[in-house]
C-alpha positions as CSV (number, residue, x, y, z in Angstrom):
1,X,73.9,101.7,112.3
2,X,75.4,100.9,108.9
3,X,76.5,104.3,108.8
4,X,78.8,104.2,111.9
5,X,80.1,100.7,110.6
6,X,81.6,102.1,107.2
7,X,82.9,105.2,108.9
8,X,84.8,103.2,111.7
9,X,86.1,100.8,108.7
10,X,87.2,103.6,106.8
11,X,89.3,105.0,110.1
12,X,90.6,101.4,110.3
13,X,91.7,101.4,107.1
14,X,93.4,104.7,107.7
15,X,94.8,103.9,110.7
16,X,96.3,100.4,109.1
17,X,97.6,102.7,106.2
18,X,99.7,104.3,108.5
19,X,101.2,101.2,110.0
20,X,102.4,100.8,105.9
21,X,104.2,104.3,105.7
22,X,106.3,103.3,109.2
23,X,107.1,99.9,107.4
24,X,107.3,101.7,103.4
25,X,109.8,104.4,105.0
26,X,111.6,102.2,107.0
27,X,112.4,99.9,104.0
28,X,113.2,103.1,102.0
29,X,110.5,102.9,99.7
30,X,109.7,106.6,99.6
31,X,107.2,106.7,97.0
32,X,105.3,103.7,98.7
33,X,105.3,105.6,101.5
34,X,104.0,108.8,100.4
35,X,101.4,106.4,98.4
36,X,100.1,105.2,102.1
37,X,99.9,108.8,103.4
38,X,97.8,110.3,100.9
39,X,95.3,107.2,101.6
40,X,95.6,107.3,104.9
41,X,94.5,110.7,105.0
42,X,91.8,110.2,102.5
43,X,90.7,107.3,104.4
44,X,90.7,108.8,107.8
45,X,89.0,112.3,106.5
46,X,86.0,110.2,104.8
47,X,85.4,108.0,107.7
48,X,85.5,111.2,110.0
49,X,83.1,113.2,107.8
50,X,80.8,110.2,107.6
51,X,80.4,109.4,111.3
């Protein structure tokens, strides 16, 4: 049970990463942006491969 709790938090977290690179790259803060990607992705992959 735990195990399927920290993998859907870590897709959250991804998921609420990407709402940051819409509002970095609409602000013009390209490196902020690129910042949220990479975690996003990071974030998304882990809480995939753990599920």
């Amino acid at each position: 049970m735990t195990d399927n709790l920290i993998a859907g938090v870590m897709v959250f977290l991804g998921l609420f990463l990407i709402g940051g690179v819409f509002s970095l790259g609409r602000q013009g803060l390209k490196i902020g942006a690129i910042f949220c990607a990479v975690g996003a992705a990071m974030a998304i992959t882990a809480g995939v491969m753990w599920w």
